[in-house]
Kinemage of the C-alpha trace (Angstrom):
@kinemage 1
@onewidth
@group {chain A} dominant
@subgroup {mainchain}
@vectorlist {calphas} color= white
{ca unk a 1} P -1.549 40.395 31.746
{ca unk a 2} L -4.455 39.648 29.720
{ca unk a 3} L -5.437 42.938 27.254
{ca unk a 4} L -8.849 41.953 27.935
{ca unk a 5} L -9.157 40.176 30.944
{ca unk a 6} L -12.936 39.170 30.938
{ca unk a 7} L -12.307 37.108 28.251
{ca unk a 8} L -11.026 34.713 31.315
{ca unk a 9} L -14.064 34.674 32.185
{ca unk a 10} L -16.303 33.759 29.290
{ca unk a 11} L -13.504 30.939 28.671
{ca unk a 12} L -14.466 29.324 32.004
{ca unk a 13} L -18.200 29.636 31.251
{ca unk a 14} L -17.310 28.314 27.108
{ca unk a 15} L -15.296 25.118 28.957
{ca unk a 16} L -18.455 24.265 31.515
{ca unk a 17} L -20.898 23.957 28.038
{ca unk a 18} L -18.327 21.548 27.041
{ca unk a 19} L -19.072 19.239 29.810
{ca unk a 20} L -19.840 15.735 29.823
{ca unk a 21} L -18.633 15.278 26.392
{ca unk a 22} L -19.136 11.748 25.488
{ca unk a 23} L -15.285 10.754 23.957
{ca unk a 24} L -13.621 12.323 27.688
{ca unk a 25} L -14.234 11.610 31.050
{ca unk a 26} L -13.065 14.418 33.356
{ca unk a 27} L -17.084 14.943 34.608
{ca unk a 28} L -16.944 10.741 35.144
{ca unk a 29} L -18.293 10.554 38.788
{ca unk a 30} L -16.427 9.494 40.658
{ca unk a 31} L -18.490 9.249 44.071
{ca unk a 32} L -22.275 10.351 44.566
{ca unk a 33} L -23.169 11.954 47.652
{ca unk a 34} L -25.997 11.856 48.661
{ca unk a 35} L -27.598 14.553 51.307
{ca unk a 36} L -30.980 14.171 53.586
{ca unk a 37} L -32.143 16.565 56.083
{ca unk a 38} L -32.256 15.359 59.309
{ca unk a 39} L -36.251 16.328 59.718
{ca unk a 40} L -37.186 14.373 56.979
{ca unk a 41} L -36.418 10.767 58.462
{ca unk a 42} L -36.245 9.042 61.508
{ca unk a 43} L -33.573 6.905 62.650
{ca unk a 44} L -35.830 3.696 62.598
{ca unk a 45} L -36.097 4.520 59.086
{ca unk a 46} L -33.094 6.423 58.053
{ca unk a 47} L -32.574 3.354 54.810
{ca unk a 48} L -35.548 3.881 53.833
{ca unk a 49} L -35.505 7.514 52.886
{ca unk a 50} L -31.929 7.180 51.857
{ca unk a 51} L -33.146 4.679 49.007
{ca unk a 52} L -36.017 6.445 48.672
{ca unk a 53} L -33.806 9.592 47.628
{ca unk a 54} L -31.453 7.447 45.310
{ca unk a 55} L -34.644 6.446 43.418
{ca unk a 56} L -35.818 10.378 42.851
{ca unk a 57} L -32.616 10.992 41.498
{ca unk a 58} L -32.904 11.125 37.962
{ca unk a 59} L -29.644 9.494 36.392
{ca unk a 60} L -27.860 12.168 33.954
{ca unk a 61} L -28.358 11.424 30.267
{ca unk a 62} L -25.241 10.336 29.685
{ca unk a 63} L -25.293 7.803 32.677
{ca unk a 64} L -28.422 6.562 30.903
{ca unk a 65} L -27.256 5.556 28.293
{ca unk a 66} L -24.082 3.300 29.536
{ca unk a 67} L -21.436 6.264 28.246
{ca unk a 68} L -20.114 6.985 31.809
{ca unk a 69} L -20.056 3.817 33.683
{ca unk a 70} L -22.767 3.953 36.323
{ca unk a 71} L -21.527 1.709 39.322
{ca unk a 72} L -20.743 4.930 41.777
{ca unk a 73} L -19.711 4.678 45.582
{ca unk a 74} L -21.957 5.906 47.464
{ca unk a 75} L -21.647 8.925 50.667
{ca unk a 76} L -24.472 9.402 53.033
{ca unk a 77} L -24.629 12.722 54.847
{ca unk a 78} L -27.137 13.663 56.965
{ca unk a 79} L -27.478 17.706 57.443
{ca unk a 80} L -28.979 18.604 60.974
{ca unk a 81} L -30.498 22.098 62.166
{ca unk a 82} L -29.250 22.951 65.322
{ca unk a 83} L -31.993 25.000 66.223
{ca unk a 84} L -33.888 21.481 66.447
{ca unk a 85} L -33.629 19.774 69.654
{ca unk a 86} L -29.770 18.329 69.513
{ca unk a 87} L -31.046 15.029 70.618
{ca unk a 88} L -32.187 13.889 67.581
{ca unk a 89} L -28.996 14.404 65.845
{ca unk a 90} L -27.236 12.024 68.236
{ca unk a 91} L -30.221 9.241 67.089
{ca unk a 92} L -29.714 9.675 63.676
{ca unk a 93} L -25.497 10.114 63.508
{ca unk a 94} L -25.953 6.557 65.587
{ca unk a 95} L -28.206 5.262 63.235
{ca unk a 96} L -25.736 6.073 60.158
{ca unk a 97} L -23.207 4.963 61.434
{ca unk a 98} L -24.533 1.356 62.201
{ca unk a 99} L -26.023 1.554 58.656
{ca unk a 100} L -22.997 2.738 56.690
{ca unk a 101} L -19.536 2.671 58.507
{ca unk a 102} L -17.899 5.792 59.566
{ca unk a 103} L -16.056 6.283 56.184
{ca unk a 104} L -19.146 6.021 54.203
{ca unk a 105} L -21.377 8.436 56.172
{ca unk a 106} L -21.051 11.646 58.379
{ca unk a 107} L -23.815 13.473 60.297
{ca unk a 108} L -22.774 17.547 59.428
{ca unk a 109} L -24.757 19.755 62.341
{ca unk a 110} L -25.180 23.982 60.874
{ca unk a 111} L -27.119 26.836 61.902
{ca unk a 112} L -25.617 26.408 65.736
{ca unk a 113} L -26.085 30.504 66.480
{ca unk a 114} L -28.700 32.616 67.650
{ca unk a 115} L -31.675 34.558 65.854
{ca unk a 116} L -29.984 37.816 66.729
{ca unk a 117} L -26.695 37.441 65.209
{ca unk a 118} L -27.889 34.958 62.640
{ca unk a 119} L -28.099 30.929 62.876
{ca unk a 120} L -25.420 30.127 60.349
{ca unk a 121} L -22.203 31.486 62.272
{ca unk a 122} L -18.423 30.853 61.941
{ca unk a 123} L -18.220 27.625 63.869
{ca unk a 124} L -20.588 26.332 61.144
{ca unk a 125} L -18.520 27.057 58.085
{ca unk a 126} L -15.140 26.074 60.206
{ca unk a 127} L -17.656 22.692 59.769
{ca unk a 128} L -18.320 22.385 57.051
{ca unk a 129} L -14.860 23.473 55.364
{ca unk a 130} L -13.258 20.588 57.472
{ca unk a 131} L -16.044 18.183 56.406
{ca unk a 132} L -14.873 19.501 52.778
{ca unk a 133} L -11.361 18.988 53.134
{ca unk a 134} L -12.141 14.947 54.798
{ca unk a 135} L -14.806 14.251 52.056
{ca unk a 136} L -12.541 15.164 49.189
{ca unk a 137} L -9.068 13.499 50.825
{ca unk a 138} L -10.736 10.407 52.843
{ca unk a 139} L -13.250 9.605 50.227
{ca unk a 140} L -12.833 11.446 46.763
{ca unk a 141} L -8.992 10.506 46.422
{ca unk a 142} L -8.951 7.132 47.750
{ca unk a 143} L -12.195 6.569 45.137
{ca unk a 144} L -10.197 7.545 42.457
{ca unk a 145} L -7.476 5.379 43.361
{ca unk a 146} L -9.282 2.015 43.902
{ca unk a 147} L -10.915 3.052 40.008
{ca unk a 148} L -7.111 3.619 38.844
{ca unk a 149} L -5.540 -0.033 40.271
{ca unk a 150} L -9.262 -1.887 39.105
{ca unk a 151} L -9.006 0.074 35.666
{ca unk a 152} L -5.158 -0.899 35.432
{ca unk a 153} L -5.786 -4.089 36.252
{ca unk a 154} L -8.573 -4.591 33.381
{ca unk a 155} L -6.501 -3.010 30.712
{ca unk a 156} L -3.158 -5.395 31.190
{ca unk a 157} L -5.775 -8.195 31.472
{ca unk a 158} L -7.606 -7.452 27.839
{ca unk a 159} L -4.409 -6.727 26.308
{ca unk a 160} L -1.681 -9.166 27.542
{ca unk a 161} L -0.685 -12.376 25.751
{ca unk a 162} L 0.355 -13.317 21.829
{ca unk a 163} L -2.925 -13.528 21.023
{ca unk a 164} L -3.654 -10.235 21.140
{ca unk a 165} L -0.850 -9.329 19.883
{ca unk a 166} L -1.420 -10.679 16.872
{ca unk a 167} L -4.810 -9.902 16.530
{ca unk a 168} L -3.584 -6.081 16.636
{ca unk a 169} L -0.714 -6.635 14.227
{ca unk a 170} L -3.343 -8.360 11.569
{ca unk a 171} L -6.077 -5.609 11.987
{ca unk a 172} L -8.201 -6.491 15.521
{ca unk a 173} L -9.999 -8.721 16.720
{ca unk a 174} L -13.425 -8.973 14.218
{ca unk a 175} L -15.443 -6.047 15.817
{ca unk a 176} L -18.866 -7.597 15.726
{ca unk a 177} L -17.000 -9.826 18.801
{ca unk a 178} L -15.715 -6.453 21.012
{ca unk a 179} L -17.799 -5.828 24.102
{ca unk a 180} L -19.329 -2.350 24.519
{ca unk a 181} L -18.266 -1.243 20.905
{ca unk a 182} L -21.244 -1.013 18.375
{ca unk a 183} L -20.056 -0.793 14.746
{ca unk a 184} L -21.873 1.231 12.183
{ca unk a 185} L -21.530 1.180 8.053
{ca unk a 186} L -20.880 3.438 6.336
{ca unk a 187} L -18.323 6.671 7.519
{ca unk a 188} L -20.668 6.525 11.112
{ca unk a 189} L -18.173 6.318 13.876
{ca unk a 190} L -18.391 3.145 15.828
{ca unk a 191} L -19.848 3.717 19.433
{ca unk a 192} L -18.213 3.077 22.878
{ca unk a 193} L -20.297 2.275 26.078
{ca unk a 194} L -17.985 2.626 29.580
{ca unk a 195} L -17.328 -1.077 29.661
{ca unk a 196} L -15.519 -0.703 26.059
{ca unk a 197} L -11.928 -1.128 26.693
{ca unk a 198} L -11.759 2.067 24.768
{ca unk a 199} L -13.212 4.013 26.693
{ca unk a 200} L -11.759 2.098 30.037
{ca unk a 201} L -8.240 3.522 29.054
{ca unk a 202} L -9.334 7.282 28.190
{ca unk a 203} L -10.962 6.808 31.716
{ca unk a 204} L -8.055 5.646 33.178
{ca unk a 205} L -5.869 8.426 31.563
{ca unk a 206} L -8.237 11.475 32.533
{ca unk a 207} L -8.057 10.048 35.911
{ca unk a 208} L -3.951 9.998 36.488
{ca unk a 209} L -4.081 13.179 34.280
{ca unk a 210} L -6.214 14.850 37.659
{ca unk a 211} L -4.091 13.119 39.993
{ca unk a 212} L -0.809 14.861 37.892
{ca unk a 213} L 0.422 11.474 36.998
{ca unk a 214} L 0.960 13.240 33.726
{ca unk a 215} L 3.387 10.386 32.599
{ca unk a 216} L 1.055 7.649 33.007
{ca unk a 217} L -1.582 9.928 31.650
{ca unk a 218} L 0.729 10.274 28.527
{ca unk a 219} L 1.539 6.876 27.639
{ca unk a 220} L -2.410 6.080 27.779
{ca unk a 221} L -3.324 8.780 25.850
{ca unk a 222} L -1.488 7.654 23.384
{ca unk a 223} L -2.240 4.218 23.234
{ca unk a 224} L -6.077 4.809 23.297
{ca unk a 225} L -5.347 7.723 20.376
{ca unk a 226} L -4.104 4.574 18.025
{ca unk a 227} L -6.865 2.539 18.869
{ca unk a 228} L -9.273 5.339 18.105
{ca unk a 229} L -7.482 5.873 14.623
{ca unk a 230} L -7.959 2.144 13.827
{ca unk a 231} L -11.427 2.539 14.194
{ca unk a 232} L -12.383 5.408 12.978
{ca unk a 233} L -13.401 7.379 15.770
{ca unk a 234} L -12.030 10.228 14.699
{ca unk a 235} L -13.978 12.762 17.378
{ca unk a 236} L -11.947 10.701 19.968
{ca unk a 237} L -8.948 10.405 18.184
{ca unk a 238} L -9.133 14.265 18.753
{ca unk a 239} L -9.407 14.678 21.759
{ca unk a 240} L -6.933 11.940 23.066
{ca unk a 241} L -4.158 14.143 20.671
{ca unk a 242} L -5.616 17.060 21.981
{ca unk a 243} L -4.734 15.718 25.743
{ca unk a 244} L -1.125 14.177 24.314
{ca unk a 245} L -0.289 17.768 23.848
{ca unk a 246} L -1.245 19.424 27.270
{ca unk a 247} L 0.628 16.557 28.924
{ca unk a 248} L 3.755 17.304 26.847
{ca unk a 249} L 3.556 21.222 27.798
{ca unk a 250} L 3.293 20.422 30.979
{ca unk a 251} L 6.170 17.732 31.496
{ca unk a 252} L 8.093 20.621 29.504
{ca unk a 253} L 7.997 18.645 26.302
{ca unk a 254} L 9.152 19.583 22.551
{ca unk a 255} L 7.587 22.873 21.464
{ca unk a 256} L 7.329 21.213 17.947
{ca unk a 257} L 5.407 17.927 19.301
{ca unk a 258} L 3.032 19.845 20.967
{ca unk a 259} L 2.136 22.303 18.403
{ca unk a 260} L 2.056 19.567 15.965
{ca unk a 261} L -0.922 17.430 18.438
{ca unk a 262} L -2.637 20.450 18.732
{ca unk a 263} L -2.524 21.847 15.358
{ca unk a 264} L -3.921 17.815 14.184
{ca unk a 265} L -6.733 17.591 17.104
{ca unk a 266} L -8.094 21.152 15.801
{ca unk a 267} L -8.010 19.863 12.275
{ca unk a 268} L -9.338 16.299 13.075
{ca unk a 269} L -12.488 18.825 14.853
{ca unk a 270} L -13.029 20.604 11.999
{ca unk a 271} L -13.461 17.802 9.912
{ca unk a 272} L -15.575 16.414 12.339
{ca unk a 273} L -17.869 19.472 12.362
{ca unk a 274} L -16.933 19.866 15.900
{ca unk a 275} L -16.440 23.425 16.339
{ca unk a 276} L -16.521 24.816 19.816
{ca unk a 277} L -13.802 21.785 20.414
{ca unk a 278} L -11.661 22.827 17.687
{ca unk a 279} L -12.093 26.265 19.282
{ca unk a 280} L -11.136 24.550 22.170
{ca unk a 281} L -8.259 23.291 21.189
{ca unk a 282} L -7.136 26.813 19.323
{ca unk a 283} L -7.506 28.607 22.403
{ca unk a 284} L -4.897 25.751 24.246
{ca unk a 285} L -2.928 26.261 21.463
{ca unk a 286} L -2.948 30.234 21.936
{ca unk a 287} L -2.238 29.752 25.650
{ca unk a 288} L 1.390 27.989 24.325
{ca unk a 289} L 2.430 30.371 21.428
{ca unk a 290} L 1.761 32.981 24.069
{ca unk a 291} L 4.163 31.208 26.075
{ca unk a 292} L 6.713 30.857 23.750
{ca unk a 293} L 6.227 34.404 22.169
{ca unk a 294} L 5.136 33.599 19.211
{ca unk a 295} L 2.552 35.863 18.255
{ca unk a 296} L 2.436 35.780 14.945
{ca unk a 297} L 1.765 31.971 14.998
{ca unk a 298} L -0.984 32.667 18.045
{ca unk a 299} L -2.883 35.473 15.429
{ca unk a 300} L -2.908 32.987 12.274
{ca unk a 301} L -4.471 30.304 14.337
{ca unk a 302} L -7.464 32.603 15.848
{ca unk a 303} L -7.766 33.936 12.995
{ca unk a 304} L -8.485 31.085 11.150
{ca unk a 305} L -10.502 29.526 13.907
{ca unk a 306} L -12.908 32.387 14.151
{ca unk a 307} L -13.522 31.724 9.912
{ca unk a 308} L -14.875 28.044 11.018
{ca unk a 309} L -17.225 29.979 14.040
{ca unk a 310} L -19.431 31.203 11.399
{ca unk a 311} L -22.386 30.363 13.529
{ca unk a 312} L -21.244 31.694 16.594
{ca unk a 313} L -21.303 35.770 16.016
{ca unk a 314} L -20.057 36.454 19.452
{ca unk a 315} L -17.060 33.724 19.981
{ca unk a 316} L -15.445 34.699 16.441
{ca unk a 317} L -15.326 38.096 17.772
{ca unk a 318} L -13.288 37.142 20.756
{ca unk a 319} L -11.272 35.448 18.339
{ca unk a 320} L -10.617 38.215 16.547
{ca unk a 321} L -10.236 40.410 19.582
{ca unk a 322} L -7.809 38.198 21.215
{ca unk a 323} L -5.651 37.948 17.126
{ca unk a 324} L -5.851 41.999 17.237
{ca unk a 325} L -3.766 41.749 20.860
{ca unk a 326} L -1.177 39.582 19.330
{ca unk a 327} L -0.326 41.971 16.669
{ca unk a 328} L -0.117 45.394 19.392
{ca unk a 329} L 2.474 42.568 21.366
{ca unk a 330} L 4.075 42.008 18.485
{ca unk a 331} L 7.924 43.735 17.931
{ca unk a 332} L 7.324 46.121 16.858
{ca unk a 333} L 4.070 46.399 17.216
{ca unk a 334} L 2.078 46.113 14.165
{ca unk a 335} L -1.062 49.399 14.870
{ca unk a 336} L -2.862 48.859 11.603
{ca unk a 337} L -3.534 44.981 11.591
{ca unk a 338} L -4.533 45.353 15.143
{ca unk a 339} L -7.177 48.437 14.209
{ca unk a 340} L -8.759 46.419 11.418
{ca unk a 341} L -8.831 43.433 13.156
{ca unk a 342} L -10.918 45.076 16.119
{ca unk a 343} L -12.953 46.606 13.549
{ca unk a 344} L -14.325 42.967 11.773
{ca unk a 345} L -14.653 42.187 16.042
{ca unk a 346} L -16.397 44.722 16.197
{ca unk a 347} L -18.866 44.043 13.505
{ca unk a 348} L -19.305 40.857 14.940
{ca unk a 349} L -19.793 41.801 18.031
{ca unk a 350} L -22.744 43.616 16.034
{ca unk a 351} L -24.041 40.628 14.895
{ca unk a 352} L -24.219 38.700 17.988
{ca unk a 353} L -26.333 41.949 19.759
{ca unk a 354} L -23.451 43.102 21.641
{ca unk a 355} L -23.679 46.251 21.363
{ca unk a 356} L -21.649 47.211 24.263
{ca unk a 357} L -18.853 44.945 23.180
{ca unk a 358} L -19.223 46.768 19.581
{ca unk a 359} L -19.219 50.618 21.536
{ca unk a 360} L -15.925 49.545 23.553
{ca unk a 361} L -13.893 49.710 20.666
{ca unk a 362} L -14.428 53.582 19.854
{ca unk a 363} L -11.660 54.390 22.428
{ca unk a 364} L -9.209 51.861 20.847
{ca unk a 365} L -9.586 53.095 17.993
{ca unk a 366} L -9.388 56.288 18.472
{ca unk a 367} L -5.988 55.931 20.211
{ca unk a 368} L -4.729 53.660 17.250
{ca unk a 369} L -5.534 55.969 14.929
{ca unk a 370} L -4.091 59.098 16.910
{ca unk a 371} L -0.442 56.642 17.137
{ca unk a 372} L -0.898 56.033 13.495
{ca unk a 373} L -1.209 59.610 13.097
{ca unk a 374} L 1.844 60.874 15.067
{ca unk a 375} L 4.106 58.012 13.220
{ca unk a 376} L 2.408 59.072 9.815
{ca unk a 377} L 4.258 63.168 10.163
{ca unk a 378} L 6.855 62.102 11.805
{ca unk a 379} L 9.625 62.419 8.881
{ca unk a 380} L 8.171 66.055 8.240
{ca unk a 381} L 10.184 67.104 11.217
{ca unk a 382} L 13.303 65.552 9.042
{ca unk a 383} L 12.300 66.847 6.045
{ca unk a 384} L 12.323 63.919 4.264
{ca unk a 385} L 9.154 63.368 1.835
{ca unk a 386} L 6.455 60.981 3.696
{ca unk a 387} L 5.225 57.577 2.210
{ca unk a 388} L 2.246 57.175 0.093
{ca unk a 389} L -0.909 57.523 2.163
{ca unk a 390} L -2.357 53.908 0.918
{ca unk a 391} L 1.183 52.410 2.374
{ca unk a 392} L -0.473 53.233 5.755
{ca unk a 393} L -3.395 50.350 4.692
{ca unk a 394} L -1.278 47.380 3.860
């Protein structure tokens, strides 16, 4: 159990700011649905105000700017009030059907009780639940699929024959030639667009790593992690040895690789300047020496990363915090490095105005120092002469 289980919490909330990074593509779409209320089009015209939302949609930045490929399947649901005459949902759910297909479209009717006991009752969300569970399995899976095979397909295609072969064995082909790669001089990382065959195999990686094809996932990762080094990309680089080592934990791999991918992608970050993904990475990292009960290892490596969060008061505290736990589960435990570490988390904690975070530790403290205490006169009882008090401090 987690000695401070809200920390859970704030690493869920750290991993959404991470989002749409642009060298990974979990948040790739992979199908955009699109939603229109039934009273605001008629079936003569249902198209119409189906384009007519696509084009108010703003594209996300990184969409924009050809980083995430934006050729996405479409889904057209229409969302009908029941408490509207029911006629006009059979009009329209004909109308979408003709327009669309049945596997590209579905007419979802809520709000089918009464004013009394409220409109939206359990019949509606046994609806929409079950139009959950068909959108993600008849239309989010198979999507994913079809973009697996056509991504598959690409990559043996771009990187079969002798040719290529030997263009990789004599240093690549000349990169001014390389579609969707722009080359910088200098020590400026070259940049990939989504048609980049770069960034077609990280794609294709992230995608068997969601469907658990962690094997697949593996071999790509590491392929697209050497072509990264060769060009100097070393953000992605990173993160593809960063994703080499969560696929070797979890197809029960050697503790030694996977420390060792970690341990690089965190130092690759910090080089990088990339902090909150080297913290990242140290916190995946944690997550295995806490596995493997190795909490010594687990403190030097939080401790260390909260050093490089000099910017960020409040998440080098946690780090702290969470280095101060692996010394109390340490055996035996070790009480003193565990007090002063909460202490500098504390005064961080200070420093990023939270002050209830900073008051917490009072308690803990206290306690600590009342164990320290009892342990401190213990030999008194045996008569035997106690240590020197600064031996307590070191």
């Amino acid at each position: 159990m987690e000695p401070a289980p809200w920390v859970e919490d704030y690493r869920r909330v750290f991993q959404h700011t991470l989002r749409c990074s642009d060298h990974e593509f979990f948040d790739q779409p992979v199908i955009h649905l699109l939603v229109l209320s039934s009273a605001e089009a008629e079936a003569a015209t249902l198209g119409d105000a189906f384009r007519g939302l696509q084009q108010r949609t703003p594209q996300p930045r990184i969409i924009a700017q050809n980083i995430y490929d934006g050729d996405i399947p479409l889904y057209y649901l229409v969302l009908h009030d029941n408490s509207t005459p029911r006629t006009r949902a059979a009009e329209l759910e004909k109308a979408l059907q003709g327009l669309y297909g049945p596997g590209a479209s579905r007419l979802l009717q809520i709000n089918s009780g009464d004013a009394q006991l409220g409109w939206f009752n359990e019949q509606d969300g046994t609806s929409v639940r079950g139009f959950m569970h068909e959108f993600a399995f008849r239309s989010v899976v198979p999507c994913m699929e079809r973009k697996i095979r056509s991504l598959y397909a690409t990559i043996v295609e771009q990187r079969k024959g002798f040719g290529n072969s030997l263009k990789s064995w004599f240093g690549g082909a000349q990169k001014a030639e390389r579609v969707g790669v722009t080359i910088y001089a200098g020590n400026t990382p070259p940049a990939y667009t989504s048609v980049a065959l770069e960034s077609q195999i990280r794609l294709f990686a992230d995608l068997c790593f969601m469907l658990q094809d962690y094997d697949v996932a593996l071999k790509h990762y590491r392929m697209v992690r050497d072509d990264y080094k060769n060009d100097g990309a070393n953000k992605a680089q990173a993160g593809a040895m960063e994703m080499i080592g969560v696929c070797m934990l979890l197809l029960g791999g050697s503790a030694r690789e996977i420390e060792t991918s970690l341990e690089n992608s965190i130092v690759i970050y910090q080089r990088e300047r990339c902090t909150a993904l080297a913290t990242r990475a140290t916190l995946l990292l944690y997550d295995c020496y806490k596995l493997w009960r190795r909490n010594f290892e687990a403190s030097i490596k939080l401790l260390r990363a909260s050093d490089h969060e000099s910017a960020n008061n409040c998440r080098a505290a946690i780090m702290l915090e969470l280095g101060g736990y692996c010394f109390l589960q340490m055996s035996p435990p070790q009480f003193r490095k565990y007090a002063f570490h909460l202490v500098l988390a504390g005064f961080r904690y200070n420093l990023a105005h939270q002050r209830k975070h900073t008051v917490r530790y009072g308690p803990l403290l206290c306690r600590t120092a009342a164990i320290l205490f009892c342990r401190r006169f213990r030999p008194l009882r045996n008569e035997t002469p106690p240590r020197p008090l600064a031996n307590d401090f070191i």
